[in-house]
C-alpha positions in Angstrom: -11.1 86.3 -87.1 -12.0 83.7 -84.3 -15.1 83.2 -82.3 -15.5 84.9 -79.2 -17.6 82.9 -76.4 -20.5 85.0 -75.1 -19.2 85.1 -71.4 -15.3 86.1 -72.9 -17.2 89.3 -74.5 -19.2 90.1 -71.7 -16.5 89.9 -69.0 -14.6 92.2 -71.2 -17.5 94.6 -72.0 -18.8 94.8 -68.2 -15.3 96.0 -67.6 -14.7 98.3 -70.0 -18.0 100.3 -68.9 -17.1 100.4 -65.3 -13.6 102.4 -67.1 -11.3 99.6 -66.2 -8.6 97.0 -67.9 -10.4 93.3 -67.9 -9.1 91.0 -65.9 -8.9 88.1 -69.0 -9.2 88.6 -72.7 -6.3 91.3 -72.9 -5.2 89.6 -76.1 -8.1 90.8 -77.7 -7.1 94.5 -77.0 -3.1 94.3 -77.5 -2.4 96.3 -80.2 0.8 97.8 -81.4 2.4 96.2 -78.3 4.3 93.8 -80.4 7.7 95.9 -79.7 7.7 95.1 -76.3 7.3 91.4 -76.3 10.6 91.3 -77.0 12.1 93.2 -74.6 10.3 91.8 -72.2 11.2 88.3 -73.1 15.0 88.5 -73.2 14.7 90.5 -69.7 13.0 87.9 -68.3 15.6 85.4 -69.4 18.3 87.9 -68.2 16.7 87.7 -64.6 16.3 84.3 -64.8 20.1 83.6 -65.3 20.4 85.9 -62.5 20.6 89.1 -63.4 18.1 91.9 -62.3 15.6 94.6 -63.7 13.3 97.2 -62.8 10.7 98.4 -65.4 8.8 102.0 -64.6 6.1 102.3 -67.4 5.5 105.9 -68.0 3.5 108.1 -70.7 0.5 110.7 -71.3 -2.7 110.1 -70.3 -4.3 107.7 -72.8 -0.7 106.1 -74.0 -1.9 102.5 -73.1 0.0 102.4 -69.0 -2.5 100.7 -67.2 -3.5 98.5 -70.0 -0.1 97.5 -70.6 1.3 96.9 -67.0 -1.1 93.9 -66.6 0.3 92.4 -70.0 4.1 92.6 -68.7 2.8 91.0 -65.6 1.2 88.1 -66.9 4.2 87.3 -69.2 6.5 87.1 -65.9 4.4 85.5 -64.2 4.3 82.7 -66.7 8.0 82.4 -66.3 7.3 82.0 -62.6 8.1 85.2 -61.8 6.3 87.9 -59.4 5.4 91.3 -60.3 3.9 94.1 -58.5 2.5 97.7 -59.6 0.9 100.5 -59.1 -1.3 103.1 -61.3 -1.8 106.7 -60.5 1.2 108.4 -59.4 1.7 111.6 -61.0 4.6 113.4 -61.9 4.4 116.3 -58.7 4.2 113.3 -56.6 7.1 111.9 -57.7 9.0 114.8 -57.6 7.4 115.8 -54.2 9.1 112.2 -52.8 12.3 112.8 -54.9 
């Protein structure tokens, strides 16, 4: 196990209280995510010979979303890719704009 630096764990903690995702450090957290990496991964090299994608993340309430949704965006945007989403749409207002 490595050594965590004293500001790393208290960003991370300071976040968690106020009930949100941390902004760095998410590697720390990512478990049982490992079947998506690659997915993710050859989708980004599909887009990037010039295909196209669109990802909707969706699950029950404590399924891992919101923490996962920053994790797909950091790995396209190291591929230089941008990203965008959103957290909180439920399923009558999805089916309300349907």
């Amino acid at each position: 196990m490595r050594a965590i630096s004293r500001q790393r764990r208290d960003e991370v903690v300071d976040a968690l209280r106020r009930g949100t995702v941390p902004m760095q450090s998410l590697d720390l957290f990512a478990v049982g995510l490992e079947q998506f990496h690659g997915t993710l991964t050859e989708e980004l090299e599909a887009v990037k010979a010039g295909g196209t994608k669109f990802k909707a993340v969706r699950g029950e309430y404590g399924t891992g979303k919101t923490f996962f949704l920053p994790l797909a965006g950091r790995a396209s945007q190291a591929t230089w890719f941008r990203n965008c989403g959103s957290t909180g749409l439920r399923d009558r207002d999805a089916s309300a704009s349907a």
